[in-house]
N, CA, C and O atoms as a DFTB+ gen file, in Angstrom:
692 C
 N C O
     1  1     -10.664       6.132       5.307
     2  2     -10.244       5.347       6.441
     3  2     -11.293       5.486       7.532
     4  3     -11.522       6.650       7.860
     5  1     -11.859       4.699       8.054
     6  2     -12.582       4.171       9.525
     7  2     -11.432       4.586      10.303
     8  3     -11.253       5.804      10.312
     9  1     -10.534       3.821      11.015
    10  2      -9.613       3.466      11.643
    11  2      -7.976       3.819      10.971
    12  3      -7.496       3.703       9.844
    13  1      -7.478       4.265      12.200
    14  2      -5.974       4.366      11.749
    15  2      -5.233       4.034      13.444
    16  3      -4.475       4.957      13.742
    17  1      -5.285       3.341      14.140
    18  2      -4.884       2.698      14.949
    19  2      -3.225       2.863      15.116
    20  3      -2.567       2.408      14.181
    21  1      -2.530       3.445      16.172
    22  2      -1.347       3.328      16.041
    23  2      -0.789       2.286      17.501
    24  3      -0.855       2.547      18.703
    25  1      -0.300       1.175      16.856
    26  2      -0.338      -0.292      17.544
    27  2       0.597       0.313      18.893
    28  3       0.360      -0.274      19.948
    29  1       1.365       1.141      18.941
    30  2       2.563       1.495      19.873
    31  2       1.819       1.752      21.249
    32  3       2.012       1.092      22.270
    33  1       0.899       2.864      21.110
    34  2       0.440       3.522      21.949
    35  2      -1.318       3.346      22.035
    36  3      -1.911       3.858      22.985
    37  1      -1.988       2.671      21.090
    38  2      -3.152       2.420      20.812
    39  2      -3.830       3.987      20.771
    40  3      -4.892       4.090      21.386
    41  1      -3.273       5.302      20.053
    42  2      -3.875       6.020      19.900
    43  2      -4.425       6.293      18.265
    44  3      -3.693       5.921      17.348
    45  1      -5.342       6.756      18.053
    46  2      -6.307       6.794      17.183
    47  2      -6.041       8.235      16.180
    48  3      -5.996       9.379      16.632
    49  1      -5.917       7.935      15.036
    50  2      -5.777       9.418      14.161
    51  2      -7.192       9.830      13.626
    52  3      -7.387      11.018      13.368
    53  1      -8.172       8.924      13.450
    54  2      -9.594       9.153      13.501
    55  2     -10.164       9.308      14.937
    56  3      -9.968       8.705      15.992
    57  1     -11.093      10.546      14.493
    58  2     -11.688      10.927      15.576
    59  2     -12.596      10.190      15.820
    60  3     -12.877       9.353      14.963
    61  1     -13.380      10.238      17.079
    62  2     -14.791       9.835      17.265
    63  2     -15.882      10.547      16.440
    64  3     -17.029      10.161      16.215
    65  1     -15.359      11.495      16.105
    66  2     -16.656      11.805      15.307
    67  2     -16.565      11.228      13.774
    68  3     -17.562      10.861      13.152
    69  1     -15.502      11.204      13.359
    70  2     -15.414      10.629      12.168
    71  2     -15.074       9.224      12.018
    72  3     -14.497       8.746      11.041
    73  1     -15.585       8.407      13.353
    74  2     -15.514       7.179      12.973
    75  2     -16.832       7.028      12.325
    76  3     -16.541       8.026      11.665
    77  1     -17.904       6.746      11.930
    78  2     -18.783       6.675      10.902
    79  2     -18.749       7.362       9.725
    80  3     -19.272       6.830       8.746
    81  1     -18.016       8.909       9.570
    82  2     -18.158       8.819       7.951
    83  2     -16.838       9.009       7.710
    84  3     -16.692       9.682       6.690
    85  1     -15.795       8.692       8.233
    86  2     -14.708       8.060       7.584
    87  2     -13.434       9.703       7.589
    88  3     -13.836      10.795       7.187
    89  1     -12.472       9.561       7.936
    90  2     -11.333      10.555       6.728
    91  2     -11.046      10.029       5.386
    92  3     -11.379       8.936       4.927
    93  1     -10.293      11.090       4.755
    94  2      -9.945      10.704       3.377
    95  2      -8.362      10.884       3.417
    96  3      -7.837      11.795       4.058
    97  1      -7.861      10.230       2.905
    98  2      -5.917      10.040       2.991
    99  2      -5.903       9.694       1.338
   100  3      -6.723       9.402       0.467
   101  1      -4.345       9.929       1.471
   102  2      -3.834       9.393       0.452
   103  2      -2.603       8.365       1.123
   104  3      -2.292       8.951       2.160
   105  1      -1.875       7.283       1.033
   106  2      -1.024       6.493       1.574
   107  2       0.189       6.270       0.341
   108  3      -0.065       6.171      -0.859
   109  1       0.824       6.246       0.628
   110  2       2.052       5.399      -0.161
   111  2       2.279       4.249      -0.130
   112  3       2.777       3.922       0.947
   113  1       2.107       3.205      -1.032
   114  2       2.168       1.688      -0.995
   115  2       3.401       1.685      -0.661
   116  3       3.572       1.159       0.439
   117  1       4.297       2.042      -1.139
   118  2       5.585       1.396      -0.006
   119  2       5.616       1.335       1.410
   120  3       6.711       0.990       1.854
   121  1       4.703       1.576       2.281
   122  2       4.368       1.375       3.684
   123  2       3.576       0.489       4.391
   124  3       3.623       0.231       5.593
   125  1       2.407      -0.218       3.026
   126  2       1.557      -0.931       2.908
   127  2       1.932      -2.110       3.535
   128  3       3.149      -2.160       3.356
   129  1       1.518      -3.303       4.304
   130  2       1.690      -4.342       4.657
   131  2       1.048      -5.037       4.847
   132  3       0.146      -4.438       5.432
   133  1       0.622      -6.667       4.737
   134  2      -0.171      -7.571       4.998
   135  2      -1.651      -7.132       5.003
   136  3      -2.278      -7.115       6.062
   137  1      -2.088      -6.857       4.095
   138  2      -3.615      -6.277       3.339
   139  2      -4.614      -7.469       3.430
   140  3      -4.913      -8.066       2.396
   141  1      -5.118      -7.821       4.581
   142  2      -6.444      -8.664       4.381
   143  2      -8.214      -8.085       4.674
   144  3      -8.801      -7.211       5.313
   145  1      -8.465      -9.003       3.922
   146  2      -9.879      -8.522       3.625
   147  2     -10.571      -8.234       5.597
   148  3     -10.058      -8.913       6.487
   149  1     -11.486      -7.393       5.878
   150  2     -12.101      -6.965       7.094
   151  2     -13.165      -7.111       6.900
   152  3     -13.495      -6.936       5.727
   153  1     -14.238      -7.486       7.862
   154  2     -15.450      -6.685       7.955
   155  2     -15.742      -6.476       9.679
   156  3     -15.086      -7.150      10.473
   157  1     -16.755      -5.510      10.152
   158  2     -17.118      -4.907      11.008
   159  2     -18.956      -4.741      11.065
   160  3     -19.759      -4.080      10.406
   161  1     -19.059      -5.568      12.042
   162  2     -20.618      -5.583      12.246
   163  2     -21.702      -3.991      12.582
   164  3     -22.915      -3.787      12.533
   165  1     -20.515      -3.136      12.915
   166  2     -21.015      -1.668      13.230
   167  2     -20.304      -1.132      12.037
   168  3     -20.372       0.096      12.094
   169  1     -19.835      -1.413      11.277
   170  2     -19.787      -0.260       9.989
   171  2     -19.314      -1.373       8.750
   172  3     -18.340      -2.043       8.406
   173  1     -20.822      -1.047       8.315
   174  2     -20.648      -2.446       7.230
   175  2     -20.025      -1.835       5.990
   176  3     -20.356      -2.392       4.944
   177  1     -19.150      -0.752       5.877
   178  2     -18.407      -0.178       4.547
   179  2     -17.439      -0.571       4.372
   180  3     -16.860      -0.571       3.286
   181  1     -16.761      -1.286       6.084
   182  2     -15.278      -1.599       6.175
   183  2     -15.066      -2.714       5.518
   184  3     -15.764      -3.684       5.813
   185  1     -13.829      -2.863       4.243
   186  2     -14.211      -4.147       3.448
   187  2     -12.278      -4.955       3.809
   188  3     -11.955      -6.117       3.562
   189  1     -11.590      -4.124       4.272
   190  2     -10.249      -4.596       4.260
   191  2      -9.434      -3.714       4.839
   192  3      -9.775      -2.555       4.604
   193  1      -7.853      -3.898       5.955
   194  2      -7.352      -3.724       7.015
   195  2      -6.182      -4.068       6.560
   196  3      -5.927      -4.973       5.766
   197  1      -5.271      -3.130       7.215
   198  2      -3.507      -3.666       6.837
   199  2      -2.716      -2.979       7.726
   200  3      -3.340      -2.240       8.488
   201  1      -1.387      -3.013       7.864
   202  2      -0.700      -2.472       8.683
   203  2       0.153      -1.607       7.713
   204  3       0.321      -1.916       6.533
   205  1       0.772      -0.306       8.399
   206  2       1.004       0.766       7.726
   207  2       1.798       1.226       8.297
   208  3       1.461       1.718       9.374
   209  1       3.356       1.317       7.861
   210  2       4.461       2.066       8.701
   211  2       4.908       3.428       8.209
   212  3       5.643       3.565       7.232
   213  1       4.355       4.588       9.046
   214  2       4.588       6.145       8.915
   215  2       6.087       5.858       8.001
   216  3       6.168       5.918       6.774
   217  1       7.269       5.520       8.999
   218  2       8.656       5.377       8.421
   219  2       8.827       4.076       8.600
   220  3       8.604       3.490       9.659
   221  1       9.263       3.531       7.493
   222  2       9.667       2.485       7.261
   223  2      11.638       2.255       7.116
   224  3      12.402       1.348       6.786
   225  1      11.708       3.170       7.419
   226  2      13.226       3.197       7.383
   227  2      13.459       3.117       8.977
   228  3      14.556       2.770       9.417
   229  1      12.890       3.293       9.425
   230  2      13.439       3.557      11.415
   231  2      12.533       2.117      12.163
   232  3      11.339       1.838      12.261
   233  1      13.587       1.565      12.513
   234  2      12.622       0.710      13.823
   235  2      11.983       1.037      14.659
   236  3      11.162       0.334      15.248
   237  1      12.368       2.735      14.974
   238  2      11.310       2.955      16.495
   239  2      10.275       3.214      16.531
   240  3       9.749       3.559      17.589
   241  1       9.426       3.120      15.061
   242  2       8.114       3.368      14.419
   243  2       7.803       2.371      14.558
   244  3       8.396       1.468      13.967
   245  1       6.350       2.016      15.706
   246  2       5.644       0.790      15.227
   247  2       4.886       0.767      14.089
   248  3       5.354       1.539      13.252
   249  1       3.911       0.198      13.723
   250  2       3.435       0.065      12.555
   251  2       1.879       0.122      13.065
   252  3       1.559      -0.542      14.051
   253  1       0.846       0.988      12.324
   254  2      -0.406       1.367      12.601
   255  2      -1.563       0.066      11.559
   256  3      -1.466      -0.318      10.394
   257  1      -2.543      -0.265      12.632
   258  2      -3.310      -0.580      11.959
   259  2      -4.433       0.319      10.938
   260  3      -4.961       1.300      11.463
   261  1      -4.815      -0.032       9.408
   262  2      -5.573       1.091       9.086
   263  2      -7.296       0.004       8.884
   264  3      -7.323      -1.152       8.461
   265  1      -8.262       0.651       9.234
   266  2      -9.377      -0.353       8.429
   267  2     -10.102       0.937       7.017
   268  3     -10.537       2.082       7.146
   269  1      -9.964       0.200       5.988
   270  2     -10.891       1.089       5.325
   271  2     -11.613       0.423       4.337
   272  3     -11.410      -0.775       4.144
   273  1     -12.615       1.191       3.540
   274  2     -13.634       0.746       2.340
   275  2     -12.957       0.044       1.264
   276  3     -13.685      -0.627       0.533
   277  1     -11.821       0.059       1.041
   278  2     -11.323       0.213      -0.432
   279  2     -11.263      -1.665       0.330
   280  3     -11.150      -1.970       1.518
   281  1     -11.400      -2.684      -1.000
   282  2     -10.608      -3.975      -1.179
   283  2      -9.405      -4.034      -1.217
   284  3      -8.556      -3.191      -1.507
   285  1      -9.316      -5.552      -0.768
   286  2      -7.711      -5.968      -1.003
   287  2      -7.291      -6.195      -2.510
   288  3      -6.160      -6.547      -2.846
   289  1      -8.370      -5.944      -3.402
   290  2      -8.544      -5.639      -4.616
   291  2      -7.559      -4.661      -5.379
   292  3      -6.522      -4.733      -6.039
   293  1      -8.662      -3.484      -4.821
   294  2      -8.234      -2.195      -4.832
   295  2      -7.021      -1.821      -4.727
   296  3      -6.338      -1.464      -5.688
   297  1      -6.484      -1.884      -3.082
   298  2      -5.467      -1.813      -2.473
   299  2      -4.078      -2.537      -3.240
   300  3      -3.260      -1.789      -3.777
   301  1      -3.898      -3.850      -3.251
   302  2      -3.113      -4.267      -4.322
   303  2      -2.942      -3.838      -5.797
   304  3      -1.967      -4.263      -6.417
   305  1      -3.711      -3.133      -6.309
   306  2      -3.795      -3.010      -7.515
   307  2      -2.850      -1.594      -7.686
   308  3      -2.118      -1.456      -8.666
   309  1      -2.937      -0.739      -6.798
   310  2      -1.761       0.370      -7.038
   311  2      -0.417      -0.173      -6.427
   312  3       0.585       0.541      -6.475
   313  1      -0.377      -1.350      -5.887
   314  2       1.130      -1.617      -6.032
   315  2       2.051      -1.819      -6.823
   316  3       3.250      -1.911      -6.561
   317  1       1.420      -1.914      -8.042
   318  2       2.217      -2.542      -9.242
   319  2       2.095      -1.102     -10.270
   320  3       2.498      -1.122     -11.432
   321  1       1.502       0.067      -9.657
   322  2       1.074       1.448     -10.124
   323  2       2.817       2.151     -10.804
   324  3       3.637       2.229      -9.889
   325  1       3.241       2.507     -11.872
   326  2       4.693       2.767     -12.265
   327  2       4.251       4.899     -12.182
   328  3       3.511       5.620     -12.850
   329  1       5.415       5.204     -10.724
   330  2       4.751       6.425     -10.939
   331  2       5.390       7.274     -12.103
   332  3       6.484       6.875     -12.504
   333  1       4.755       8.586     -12.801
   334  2       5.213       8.792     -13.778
   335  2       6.677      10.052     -13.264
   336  3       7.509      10.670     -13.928
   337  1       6.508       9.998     -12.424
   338  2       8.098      10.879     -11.916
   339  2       8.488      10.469     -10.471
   340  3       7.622      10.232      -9.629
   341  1       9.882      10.389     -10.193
   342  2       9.965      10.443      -9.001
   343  2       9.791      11.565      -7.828
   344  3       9.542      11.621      -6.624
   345  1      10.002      12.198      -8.641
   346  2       9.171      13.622      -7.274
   347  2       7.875      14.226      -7.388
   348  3       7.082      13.801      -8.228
   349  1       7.637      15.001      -6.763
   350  2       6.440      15.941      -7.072
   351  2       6.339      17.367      -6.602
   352  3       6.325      17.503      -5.378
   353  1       6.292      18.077      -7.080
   354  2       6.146      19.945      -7.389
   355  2       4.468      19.958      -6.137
   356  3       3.270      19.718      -6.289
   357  1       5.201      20.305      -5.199
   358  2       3.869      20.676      -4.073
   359  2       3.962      22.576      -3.799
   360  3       5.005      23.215      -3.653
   361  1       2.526      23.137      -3.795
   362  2       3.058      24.491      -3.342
   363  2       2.754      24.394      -2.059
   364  3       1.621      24.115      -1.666
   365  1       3.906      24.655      -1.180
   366  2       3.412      24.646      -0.058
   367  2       3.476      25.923       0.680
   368  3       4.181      26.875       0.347
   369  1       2.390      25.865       2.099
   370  2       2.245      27.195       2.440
   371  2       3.093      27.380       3.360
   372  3       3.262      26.521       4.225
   373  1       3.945      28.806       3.343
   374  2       5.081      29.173       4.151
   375  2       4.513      29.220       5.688
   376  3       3.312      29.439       5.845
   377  1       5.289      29.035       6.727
   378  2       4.429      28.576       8.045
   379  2       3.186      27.656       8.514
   380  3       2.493      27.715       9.530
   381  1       3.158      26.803       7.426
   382  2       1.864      26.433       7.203
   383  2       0.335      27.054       7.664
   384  3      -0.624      26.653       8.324
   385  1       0.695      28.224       6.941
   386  2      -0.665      29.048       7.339
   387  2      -1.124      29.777       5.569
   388  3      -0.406      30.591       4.989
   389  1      -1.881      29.464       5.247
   390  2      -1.962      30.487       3.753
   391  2      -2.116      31.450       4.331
   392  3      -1.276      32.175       3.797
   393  1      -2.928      32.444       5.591
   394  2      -3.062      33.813       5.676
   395  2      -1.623      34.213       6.774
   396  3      -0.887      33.694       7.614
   397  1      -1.934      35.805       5.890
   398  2      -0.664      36.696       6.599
   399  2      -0.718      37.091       8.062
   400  3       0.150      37.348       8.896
   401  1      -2.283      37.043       8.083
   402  2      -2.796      37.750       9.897
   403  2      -4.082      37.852      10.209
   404  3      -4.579      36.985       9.490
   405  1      -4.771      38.240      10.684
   406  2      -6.263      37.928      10.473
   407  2      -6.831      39.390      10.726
   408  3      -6.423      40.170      11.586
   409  1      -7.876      39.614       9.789
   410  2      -8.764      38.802       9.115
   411  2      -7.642      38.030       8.346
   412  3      -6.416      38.142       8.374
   413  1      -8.495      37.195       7.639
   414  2      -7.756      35.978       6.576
   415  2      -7.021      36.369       4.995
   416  3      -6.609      35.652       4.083
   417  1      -7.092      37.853       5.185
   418  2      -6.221      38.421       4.207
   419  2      -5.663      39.212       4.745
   420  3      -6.162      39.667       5.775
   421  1      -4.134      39.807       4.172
   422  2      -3.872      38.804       2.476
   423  2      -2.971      37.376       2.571
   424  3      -2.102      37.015       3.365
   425  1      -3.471      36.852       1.608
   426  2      -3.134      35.435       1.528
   427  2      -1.598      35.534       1.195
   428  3      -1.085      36.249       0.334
   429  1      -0.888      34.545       2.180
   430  2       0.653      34.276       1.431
   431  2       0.781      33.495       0.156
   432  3      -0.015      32.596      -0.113
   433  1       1.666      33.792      -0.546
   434  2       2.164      32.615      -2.013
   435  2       2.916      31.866      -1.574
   436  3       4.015      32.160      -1.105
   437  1       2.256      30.363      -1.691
   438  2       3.072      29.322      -1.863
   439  2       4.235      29.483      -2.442
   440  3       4.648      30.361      -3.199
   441  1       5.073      27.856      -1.689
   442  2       6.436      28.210      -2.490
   443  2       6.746      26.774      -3.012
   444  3       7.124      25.827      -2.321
   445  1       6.542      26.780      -4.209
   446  2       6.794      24.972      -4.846
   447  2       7.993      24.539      -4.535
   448  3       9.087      24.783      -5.043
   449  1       7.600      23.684      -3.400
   450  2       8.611      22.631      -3.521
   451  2       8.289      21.231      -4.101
   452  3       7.172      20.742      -4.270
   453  1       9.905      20.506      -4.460
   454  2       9.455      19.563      -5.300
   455  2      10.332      18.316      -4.091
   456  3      11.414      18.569      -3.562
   457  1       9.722      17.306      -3.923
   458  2      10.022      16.384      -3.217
   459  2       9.791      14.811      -3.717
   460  3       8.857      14.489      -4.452
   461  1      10.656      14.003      -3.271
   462  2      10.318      12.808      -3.570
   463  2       9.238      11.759      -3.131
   464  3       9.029      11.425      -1.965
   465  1       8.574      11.285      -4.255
   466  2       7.526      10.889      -3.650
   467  2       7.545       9.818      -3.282
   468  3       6.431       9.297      -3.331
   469  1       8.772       8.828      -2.696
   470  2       8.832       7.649      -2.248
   471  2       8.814       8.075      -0.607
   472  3       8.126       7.371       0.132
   473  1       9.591       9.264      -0.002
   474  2       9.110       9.959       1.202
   475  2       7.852      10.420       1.607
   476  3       7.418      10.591       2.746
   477  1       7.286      10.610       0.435
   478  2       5.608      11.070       1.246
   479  2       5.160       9.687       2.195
   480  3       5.250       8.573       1.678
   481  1       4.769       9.809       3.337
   482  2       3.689       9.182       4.451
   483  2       2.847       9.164       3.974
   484  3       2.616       8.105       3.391
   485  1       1.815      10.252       3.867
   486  2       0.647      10.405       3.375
   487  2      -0.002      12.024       3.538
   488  3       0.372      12.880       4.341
   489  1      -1.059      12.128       2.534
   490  2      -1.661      13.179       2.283
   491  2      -3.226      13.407       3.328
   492  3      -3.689      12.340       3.732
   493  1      -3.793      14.345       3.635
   494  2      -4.508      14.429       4.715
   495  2      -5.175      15.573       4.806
   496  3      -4.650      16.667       5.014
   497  1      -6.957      15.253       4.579
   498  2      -7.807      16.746       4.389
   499  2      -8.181      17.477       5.411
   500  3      -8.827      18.522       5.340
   501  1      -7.682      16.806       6.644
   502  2      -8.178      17.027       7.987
   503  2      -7.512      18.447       8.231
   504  3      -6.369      18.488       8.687
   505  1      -8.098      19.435       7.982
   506  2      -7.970      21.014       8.005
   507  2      -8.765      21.857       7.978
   508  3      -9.783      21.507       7.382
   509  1      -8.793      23.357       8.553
   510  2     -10.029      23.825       8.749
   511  2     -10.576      24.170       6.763
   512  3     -11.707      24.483       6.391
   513  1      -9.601      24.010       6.063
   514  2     -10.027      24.609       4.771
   515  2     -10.200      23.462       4.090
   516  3      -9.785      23.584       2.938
   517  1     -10.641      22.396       4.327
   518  2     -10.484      21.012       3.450
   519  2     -10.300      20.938       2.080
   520  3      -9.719      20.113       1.376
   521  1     -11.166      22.395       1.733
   522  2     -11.316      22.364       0.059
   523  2     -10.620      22.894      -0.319
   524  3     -11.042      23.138      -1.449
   525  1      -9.145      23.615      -0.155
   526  2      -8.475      24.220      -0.764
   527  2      -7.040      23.830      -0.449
   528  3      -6.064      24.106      -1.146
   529  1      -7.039      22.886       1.140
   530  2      -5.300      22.796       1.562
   531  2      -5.760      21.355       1.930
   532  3      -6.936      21.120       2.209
   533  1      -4.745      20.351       1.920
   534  2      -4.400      19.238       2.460
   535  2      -2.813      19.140       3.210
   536  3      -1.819      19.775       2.856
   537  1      -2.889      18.335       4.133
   538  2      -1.430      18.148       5.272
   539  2      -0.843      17.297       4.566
   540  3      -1.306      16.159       4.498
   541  1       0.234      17.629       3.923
   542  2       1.417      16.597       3.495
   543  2       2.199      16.076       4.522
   544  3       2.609      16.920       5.319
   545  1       2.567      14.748       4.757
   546  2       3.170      14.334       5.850
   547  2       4.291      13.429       4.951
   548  3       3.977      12.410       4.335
   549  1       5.768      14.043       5.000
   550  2       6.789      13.189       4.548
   551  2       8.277      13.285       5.447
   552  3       8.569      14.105       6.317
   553  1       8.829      12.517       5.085
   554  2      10.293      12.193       5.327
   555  2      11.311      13.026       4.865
   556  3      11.354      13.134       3.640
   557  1      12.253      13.727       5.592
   558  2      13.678      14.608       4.970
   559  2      14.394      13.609       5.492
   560  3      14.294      13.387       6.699
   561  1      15.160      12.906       4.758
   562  2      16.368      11.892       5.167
   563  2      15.346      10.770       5.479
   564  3      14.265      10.538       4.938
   565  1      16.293       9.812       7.011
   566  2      15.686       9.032       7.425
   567  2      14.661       9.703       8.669
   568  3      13.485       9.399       8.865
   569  1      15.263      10.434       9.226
   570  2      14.176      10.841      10.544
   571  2      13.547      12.092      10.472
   572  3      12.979      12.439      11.507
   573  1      13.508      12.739       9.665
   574  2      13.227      14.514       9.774
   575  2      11.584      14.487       9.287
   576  3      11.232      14.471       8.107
   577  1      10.911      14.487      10.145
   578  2       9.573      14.186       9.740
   579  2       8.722      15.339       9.694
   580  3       8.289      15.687      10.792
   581  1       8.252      16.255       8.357
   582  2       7.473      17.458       8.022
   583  2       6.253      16.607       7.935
   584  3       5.993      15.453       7.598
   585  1       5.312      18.142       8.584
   586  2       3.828      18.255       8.295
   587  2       3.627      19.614       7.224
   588  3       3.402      20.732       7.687
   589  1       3.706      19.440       6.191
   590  2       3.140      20.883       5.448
   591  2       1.685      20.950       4.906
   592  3       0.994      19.941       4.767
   593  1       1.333      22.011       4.657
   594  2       0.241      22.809       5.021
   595  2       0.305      22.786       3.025
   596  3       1.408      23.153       2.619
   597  1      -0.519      22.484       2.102
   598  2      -0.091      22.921       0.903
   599  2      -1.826      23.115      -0.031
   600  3      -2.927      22.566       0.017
   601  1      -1.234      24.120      -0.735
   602  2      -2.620      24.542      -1.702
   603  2      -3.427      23.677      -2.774
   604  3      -2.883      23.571      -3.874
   605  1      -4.594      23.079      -2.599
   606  2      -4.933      22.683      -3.995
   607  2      -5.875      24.089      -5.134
   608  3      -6.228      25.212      -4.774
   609  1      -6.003      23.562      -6.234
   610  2      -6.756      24.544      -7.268
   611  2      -8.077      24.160      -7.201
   612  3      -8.919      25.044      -7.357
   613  1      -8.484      22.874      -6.973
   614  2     -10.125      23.015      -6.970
   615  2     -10.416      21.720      -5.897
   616  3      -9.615      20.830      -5.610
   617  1     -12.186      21.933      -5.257
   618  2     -12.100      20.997      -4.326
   619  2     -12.493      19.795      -4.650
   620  3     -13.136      19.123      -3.844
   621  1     -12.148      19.299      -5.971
   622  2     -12.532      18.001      -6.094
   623  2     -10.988      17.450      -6.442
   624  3     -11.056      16.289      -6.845
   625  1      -9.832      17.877      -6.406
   626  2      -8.435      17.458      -6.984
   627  2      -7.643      17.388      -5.537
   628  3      -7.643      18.281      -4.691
   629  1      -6.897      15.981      -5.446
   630  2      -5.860      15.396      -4.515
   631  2      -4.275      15.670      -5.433
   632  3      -4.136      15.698      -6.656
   633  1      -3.415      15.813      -4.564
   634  2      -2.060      15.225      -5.366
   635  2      -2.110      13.656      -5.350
   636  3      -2.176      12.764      -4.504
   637  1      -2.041      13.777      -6.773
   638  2      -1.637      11.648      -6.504
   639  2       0.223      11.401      -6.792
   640  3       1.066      12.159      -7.271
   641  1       0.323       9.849      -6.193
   642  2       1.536       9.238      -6.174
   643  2       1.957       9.322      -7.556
   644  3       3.120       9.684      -7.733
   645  1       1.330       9.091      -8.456
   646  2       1.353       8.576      -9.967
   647  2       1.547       9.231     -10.962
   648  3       1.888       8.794     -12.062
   649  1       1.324      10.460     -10.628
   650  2       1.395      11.602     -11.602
   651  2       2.266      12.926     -11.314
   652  3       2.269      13.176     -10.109
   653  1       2.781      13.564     -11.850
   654  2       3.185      15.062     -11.228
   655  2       2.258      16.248     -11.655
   656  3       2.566      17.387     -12.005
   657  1       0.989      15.631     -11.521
   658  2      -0.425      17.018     -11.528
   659  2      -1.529      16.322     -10.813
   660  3      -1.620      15.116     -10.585
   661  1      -2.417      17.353     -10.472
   662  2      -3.349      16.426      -9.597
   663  2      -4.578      15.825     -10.123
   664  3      -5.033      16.393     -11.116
   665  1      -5.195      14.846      -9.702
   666  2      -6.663      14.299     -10.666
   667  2      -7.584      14.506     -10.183
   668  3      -7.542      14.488      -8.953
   669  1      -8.365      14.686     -10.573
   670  2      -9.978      14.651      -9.834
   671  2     -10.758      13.453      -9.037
   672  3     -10.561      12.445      -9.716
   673  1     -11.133      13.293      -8.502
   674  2     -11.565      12.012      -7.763
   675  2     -12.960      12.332      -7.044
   676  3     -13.407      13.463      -6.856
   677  1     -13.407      11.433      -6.771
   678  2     -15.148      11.512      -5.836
   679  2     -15.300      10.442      -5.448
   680  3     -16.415       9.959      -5.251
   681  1     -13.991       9.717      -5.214
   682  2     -14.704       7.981      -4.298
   683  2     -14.113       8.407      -2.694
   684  3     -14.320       9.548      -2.282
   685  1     -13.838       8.035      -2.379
   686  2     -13.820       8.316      -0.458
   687  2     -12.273       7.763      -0.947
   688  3     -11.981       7.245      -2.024
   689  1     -11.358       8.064       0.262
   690  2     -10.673       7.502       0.500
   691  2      -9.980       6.732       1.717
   692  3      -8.988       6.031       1.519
């Protein structure tokens, strides 16, 4: 993502510094909306733009603009994606902190929880450990909105929507 625009308040989930090389997310197409193609004369990667509702169950959520690399190609093409479970087994870190106190050992053990993945918002590397934890951002009910803190096994593997294990990946997201 370039841009993640939240239309309510016009505040920005990309930083200034990472408006040129981008964050990496994961999104849930059920939030997805009106996906048209973009471009941007200062960042010629941006290929397509849509609107994106955190909760889609609550009206008092406006709906965020996102711009990113991927096509309306792309983007459409995991809508029709059949995931292979409805939940997913996340370990997540208790307090969202993996360490007990600092120094940075000893490390706490995750505790798998398994959640539905029609509630996930989205997934998010923006952390001081990028390569080992990503921010899960989902839904308890309609309004109970968690940020967890959760472990991956190697730094090239995301949790995906689609699967209940994680895949390897190296395209941006």
């Amino acid at each position: 993502m370039y841009r993640w625009r939240d239309i309510r308040d016009s505040s920005n989930r990309i930083s200034a510094s990472e408006e040129n090389t981008g964050r990496d997310f994961i999104l849930n197409t059920n939030r997805i909306s009106e996906v048209v193609a973009a471009t941007d004369p200062n960042h010629p990667e941006i290929k397509s733009k849509f609107f994106y509702s955190d909760n889609p169950n609550s009206s008092r959520e406006g709906l965020s603009e996102v711009w990113t690399s991927h096509t309306v190609a792309e983007i459409t093409a995991h809508f029709d994606e059949t995931p292979a479970s409805q939940a997913i087994t996340l370990p997540i870190c208790p307090y969202n902190s993996p360490y007990k106190g600092n120094p940075v050992f000893p490390l706490r053990t995750p505790i798998d929880t398994t959640i539905g993945i029609w509630s996930i918002a989205y997934i998010d590397r923006y952390n001081p450990d990028p390569t080992n934890y990503v921010w899960c951002c989902y839904y308890r009910g309609g309004f109970k909105r968690l940020e967890v803190l959760t472990s991956l096994d190697d730094s090239n593997y995301y949790p995906t929507l689609t699967t209940t294990t994680t895949s390897t990946t190296t395209e941006q997201r």
